[in-house]
C-alpha angles and dihedrals in degrees: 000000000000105000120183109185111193104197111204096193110130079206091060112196092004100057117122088240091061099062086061090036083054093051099045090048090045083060097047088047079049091061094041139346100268126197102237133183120185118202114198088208089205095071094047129100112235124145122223106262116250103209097236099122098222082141093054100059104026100060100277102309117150117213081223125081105192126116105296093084091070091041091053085050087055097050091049095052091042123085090210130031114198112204097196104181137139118243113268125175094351087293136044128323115270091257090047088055107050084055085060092047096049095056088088088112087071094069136042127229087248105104136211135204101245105184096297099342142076119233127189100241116243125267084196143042110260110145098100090066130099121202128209131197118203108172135161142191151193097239135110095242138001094252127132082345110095105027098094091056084041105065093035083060090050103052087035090056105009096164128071096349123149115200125204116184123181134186130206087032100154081071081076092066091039101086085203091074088061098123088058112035094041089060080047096054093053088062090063102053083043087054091040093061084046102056091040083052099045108004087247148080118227110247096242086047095054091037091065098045093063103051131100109279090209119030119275091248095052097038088060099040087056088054093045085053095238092123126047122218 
């Protein structure tokens, strides 16, 4: 399988995602041996879309020429694409954010009637393609947290996505949290294998890897600096 993983971490190798992302890549890789390609967005050069929908009526042709047109190129070219990012804002990191918004060349102004709602139709030929979420954050629990990004992921890609969210990510950077990131880790190569074997994740799998790893309580009392490690 042709993975592009397009890592929206400011921090690039070293962001709290990309320890799960890495594990869940090492399973696939576990399954099968996978092709897979890993942009760090933030060194990247992509301009802020404009909104003026050149692309839109001229074939796809951005007035920009910057890097997305050979991203584009690579999505297109990939069977699954991997957004890893931490949780800003309640939604993508501003580089992250600018890739989503400059794939505008993928879809026309003409419009369709998709259930309830109405979607652009494609310039390009993207329905072979899955899309994966794996986003983390620094908080206790994953309520009333995610579900902005979430639903964004969801009307952005609304076939065949699979969606991880974790909270108390930034244990996966502390080396003292060792006894409980590094089982949590191990859920994600095992998920990873699974998804490469049967493009999905079992619901008590995912739903355990998307729990808190310490109890709410304690998690926010380490960051408040009440308990020492």
């Amino acid at each position: 399988m042709k993975i592009l993983v397009l890592n929206g971490s400011p921090k690039r190798e070293k962001s709290d995602t990309m320890h799960m992302t890495r594990a869940f890549l090492d399973g696939m890789n576990d399954a099968a041996p996978q092709d897979i390609r890993i942009i760090d967005v933030i060194d990247r050069h992509i301009e802020y879309c404009t909104g003026c929908f050149t692309c839109k009526r001229n074939g796809g042709s951005c007035i920009y020429d910057d890097d997305m047109k050979e991203i584009l190129q690579e999505m297109l070219r990939s069977d699954l694409l991997l957004f890893s990012f931490p949780l800003y804002g309640y939604g993508m990191p501003a580089p992250l954010k600018a890739l989503t918004d400059r794939t505008m060349p993928l879809s026309s102004m003409a419009m369709k009637k998709d259930g309830e709602r109405y979607t652009h139709i494609g310039q390009a030929d993207y329905s072979h393609l899955r899309y994966l979420m794996i986003c983390g954050c620094g908080f206790p629990n994953s309520k009333h947290n995610f579900e902005p990004v979430v639903a964004q992921f969801k009307l952005m890609f609304p076939n065949r996505h699979t969606i991880i969210t974790v909270p108390e990510s930034p244990m996966f950077n502390a080396p003292e949290a060792a006894e409980v990131t590094v089982p949590r880790l191990a859920l994600f190569r095992q998920a990873g294998k699974q998804y490469a074997e049967t493009g999905e994740i079992d619901a008590a799998l995912l739903a355990e890897m998307c729990s808190p790893m310490i109890p709410e309580e304690l998690y926010a009392a380490i960051c408040n600096g009440e308990v020492k490690v």
